[in-house]
N, CA, C and O atoms as a Tinker XYZ file with bonds, in Angstrom:
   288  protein
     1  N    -37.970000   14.498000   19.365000    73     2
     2  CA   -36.553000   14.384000   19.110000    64     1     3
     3  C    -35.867000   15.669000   19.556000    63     2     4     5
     4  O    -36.423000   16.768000   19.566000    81     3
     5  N    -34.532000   15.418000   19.946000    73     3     6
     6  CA   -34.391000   16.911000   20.463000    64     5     7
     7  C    -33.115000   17.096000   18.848000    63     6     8     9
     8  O    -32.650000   16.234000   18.103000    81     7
     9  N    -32.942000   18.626000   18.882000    73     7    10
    10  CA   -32.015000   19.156000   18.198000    64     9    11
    11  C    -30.593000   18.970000   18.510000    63    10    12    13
    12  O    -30.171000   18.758000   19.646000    81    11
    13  N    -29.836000   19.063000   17.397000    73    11    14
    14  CA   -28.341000   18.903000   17.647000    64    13    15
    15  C    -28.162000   19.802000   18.369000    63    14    16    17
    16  O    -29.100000   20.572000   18.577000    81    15
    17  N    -27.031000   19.989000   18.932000    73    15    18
    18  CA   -26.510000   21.008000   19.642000    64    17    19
    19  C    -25.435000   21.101000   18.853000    63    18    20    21
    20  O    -25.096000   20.176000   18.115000    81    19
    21  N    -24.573000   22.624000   18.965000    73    19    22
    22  CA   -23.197000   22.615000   18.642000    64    21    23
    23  C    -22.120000   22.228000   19.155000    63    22    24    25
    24  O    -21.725000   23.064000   19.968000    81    23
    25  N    -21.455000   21.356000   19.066000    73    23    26
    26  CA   -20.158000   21.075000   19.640000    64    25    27
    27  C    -19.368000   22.191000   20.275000    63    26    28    29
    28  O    -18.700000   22.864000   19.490000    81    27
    29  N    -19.326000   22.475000   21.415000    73    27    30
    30  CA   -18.144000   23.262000   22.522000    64    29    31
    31  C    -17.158000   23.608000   21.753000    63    30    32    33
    32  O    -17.030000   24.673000   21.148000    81    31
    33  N    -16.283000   22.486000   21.777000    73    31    34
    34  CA   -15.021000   22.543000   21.323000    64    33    35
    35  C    -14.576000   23.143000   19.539000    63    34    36    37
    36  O    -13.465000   23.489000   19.140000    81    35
    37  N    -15.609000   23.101000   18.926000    73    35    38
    38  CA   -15.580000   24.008000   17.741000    64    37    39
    39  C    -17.243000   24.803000   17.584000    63    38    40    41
    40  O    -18.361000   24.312000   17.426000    81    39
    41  N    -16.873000   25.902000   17.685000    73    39    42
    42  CA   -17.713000   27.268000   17.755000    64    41    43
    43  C    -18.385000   27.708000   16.280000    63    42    44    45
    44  O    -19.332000   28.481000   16.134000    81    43
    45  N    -17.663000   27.029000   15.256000    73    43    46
    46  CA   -17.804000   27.416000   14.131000    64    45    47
    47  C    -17.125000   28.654000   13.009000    63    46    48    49
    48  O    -17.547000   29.126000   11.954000    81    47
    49  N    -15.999000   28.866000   13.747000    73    47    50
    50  CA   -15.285000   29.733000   13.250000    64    49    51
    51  C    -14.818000   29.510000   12.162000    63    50    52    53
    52  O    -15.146000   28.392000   11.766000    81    51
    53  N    -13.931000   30.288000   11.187000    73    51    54
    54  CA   -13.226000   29.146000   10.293000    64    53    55
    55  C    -11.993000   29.407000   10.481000    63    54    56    57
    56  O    -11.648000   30.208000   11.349000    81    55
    57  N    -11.280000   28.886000    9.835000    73    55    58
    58  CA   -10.417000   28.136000   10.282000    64    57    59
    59  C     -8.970000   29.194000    9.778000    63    58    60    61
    60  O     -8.987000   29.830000    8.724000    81    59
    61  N     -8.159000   29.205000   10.446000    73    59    62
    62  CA    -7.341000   30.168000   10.547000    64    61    63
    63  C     -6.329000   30.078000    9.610000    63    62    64    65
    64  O     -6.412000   28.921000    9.198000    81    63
    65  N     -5.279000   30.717000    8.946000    73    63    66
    66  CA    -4.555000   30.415000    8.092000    64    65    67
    67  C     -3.013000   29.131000    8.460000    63    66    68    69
    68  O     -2.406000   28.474000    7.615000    81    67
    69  N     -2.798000   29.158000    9.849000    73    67    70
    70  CA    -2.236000   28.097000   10.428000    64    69    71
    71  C     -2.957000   26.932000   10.394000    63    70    72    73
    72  O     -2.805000   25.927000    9.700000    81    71
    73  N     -3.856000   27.233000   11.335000    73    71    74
    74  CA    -4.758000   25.738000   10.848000    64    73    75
    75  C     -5.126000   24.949000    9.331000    63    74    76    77
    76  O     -5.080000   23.726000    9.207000    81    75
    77  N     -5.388000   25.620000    8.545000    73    75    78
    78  CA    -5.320000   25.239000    7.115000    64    77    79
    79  C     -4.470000   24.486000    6.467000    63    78    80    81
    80  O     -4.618000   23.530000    5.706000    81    79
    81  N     -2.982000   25.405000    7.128000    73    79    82
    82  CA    -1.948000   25.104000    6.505000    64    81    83
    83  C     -1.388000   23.567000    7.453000    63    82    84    85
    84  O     -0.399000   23.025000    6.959000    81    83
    85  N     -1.838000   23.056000    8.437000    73    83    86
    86  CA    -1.687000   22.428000    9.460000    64    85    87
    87  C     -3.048000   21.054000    8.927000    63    86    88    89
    88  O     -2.850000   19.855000    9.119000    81    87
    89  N     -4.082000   21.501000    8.401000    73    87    90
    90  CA    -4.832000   20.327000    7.848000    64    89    91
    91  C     -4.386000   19.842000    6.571000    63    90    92    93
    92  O     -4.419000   18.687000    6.148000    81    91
    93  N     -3.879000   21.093000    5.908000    73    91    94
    94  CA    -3.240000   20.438000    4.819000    64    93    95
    95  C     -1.996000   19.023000    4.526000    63    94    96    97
    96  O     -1.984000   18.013000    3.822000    81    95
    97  N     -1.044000   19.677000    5.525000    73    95    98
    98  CA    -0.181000   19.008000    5.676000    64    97    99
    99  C     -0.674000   17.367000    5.800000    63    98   100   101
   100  O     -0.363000   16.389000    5.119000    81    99
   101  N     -1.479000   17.497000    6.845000    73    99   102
   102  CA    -1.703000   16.250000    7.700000    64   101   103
   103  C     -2.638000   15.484000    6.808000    63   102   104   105
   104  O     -3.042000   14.380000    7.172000    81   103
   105  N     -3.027000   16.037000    5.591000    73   103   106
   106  CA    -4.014000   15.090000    4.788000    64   105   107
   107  C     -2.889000   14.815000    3.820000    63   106   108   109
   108  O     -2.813000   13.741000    3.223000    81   107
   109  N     -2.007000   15.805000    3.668000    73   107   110
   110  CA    -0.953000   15.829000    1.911000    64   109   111
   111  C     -0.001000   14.061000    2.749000    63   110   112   113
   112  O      0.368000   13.120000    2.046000    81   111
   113  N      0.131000   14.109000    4.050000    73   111   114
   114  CA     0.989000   12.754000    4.554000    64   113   115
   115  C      0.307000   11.489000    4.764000    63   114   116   117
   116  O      0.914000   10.442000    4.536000    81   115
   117  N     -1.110000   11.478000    5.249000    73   115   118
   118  CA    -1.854000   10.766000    5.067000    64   117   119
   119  C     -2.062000   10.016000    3.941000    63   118   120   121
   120  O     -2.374000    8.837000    3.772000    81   119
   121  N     -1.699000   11.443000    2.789000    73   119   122
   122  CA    -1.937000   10.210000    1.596000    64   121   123
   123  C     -0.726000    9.817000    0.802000    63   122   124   125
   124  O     -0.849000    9.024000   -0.132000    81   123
   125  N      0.656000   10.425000    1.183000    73   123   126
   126  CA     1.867000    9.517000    1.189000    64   125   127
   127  C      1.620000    8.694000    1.741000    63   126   128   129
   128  O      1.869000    7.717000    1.036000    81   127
   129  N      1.109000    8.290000    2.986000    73   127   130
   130  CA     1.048000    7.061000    3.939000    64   129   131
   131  C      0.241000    5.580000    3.148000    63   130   132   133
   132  O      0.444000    4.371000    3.253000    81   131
   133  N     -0.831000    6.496000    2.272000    73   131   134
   134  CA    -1.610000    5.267000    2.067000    64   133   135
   135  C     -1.200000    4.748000    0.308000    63   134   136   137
   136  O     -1.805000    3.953000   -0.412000    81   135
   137  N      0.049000    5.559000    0.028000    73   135   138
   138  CA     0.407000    4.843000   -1.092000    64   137   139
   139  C      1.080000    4.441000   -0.801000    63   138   140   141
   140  O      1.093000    3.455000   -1.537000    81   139
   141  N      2.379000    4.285000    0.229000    73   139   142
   142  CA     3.474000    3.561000    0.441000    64   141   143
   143  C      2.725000    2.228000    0.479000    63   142   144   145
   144  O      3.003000    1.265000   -0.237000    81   143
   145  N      1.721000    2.273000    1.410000    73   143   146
   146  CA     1.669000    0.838000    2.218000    64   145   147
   147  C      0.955000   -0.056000    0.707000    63   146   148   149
   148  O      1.259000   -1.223000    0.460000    81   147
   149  N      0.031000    0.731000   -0.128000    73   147   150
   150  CA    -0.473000    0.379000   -1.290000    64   149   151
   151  C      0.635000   -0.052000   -2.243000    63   150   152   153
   152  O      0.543000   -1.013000   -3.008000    81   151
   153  N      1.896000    0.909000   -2.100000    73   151   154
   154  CA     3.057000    0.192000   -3.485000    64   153   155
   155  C      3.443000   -1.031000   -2.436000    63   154   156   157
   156  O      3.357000   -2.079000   -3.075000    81   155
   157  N      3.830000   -1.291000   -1.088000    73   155   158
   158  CA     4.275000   -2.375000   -0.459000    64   157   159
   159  C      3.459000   -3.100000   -1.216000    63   158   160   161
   160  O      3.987000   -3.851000   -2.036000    81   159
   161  N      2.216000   -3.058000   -1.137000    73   159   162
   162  CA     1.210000   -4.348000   -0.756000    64   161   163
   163  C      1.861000   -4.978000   -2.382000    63   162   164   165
   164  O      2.518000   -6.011000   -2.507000    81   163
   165  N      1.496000   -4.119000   -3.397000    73   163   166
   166  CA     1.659000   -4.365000   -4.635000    64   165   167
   167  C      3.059000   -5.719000   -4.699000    63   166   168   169
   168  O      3.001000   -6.928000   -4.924000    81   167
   169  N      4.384000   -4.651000   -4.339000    73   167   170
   170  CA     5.672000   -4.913000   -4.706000    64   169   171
   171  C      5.842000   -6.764000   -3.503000    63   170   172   173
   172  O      6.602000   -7.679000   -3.817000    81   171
   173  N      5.079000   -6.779000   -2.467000    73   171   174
   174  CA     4.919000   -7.484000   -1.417000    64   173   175
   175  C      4.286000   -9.004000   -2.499000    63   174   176   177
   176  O      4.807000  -10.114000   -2.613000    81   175
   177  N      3.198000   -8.537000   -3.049000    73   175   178
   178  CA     2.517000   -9.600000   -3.792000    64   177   179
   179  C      3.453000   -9.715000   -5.066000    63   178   180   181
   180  O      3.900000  -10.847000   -4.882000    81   179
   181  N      3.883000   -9.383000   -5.934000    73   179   182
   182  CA     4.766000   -9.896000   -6.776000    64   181   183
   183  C      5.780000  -10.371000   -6.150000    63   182   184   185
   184  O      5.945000  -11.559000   -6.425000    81   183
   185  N      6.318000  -10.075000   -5.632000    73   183   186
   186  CA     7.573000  -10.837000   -4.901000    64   185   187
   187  C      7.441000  -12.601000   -4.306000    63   186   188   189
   188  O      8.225000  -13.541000   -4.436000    81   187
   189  N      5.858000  -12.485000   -3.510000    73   187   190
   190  CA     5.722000  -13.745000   -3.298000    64   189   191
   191  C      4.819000  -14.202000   -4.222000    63   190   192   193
   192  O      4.238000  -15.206000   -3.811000    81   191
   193  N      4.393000  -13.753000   -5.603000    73   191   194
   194  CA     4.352000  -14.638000   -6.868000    64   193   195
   195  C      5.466000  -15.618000   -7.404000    63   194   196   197
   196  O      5.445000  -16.836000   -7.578000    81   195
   197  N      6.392000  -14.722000   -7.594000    73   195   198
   198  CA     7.875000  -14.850000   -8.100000    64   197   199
   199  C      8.394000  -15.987000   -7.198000    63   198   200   201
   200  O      8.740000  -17.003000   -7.800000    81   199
   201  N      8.497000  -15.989000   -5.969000    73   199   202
   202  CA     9.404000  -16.867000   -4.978000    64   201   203
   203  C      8.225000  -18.227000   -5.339000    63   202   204   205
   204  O      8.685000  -19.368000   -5.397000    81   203
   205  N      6.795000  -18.009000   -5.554000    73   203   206
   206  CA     6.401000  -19.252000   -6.021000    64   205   207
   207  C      6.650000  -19.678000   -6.886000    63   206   208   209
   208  O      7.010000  -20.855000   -6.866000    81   207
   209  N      6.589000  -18.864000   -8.275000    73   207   210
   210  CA     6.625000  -19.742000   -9.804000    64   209   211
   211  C      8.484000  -20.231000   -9.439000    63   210   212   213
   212  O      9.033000  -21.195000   -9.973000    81   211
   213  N      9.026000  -19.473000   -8.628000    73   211   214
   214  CA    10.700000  -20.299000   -9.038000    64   213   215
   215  C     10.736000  -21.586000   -8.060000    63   214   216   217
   216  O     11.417000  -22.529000   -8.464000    81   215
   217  N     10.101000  -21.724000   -6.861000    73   215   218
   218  CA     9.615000  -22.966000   -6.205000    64   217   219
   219  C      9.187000  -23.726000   -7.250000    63   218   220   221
   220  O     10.019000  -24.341000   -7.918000    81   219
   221  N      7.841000  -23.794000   -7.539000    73   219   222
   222  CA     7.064000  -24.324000   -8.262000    64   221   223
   223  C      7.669000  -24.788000   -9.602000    63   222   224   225
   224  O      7.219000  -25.810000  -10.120000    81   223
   225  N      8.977000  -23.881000  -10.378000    73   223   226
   226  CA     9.121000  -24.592000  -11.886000    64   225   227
   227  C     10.919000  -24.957000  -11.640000    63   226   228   229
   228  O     11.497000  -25.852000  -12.257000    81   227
   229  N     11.187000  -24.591000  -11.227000    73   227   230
   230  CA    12.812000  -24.952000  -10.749000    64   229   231
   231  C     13.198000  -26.361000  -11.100000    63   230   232   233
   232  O     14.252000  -26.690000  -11.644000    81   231
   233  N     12.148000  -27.215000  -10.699000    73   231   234
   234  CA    12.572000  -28.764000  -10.694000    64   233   235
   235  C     12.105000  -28.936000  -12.554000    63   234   236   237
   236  O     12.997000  -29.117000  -13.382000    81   235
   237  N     10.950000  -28.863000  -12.878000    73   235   238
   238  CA    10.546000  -28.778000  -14.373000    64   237   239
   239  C     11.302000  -28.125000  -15.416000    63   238   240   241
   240  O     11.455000  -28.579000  -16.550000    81   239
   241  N     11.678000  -27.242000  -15.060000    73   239   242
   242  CA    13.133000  -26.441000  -16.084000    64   241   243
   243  C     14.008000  -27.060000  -15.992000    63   242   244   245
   244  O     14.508000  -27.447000  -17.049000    81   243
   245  N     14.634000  -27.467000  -14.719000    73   243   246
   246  CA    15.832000  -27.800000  -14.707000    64   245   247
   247  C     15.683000  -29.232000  -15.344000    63   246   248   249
   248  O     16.784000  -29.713000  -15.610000    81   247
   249  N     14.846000  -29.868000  -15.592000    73   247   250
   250  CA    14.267000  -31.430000  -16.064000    64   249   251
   251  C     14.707000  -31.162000  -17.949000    63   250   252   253
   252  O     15.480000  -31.808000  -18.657000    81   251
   253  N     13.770000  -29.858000  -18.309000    73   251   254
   254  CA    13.661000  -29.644000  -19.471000    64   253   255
   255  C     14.610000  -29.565000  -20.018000    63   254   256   257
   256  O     14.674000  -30.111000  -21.119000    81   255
   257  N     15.838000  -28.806000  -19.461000    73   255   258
   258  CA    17.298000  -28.087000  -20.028000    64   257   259
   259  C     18.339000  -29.504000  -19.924000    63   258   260   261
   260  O     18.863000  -29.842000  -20.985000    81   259
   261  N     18.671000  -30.397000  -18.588000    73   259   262
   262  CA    18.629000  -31.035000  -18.923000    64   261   263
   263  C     18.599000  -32.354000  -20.008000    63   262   264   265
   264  O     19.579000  -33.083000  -20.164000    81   263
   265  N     17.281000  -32.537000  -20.743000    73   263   266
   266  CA    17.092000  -33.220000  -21.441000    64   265   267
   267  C     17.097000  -32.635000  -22.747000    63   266   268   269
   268  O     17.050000  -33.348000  -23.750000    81   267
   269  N     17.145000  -31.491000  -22.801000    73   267   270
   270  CA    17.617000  -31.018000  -24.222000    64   269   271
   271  C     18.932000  -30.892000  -24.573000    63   270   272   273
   272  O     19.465000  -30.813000  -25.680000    81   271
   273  N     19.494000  -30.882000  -23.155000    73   271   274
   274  CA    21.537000  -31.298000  -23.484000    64   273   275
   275  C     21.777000  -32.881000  -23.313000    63   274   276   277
   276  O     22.856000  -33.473000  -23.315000    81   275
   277  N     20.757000  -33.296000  -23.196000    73   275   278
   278  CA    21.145000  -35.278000  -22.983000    64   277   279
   279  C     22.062000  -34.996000  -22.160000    63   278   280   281
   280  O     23.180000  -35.224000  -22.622000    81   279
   281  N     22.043000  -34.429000  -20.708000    73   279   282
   282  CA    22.726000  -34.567000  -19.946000    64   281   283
   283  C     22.229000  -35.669000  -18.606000    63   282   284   285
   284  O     21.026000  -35.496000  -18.407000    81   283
   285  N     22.703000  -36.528000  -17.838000    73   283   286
   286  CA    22.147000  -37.678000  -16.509000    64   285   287
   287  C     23.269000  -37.239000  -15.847000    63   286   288
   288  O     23.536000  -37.676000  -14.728000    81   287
């Protein structure tokens, strides 16, 4: 088997106080990114709960209310 080699493009240095401040960033938005799309998904699925149960009971309520005012 042969040995890893080191990657060229990083030498192993560490990492500079720009760069840090430059990974930071880019992880601190990353994970704004992955709660937005997480509250969408959330706020996305109740919404098309809701647009069902008022499909779905609209005709049955309106039956119920209806007949509790003896209204035709």
């Amino acid at each position: 088997m042969s040995e890893a080699k080191p990657d060229d493009d990083f030498p192993g240095t560490p990492f500079t106080e720009k760069e840090t401040q430059l990974l930071r960033r880019m992880l601190r938005d990353q994970q704004r990114m992955d709660w937005l799309w997480a509250s969408l998904r959330v706020w996305a699925g109740w919404g098309a709960a809701v647009s069902a149960a008022v499909y779905a009971g609209y005709e049955p309520v309106l039956r119920m209310i209806k007949a509790g005012l003896n209204l035709k």
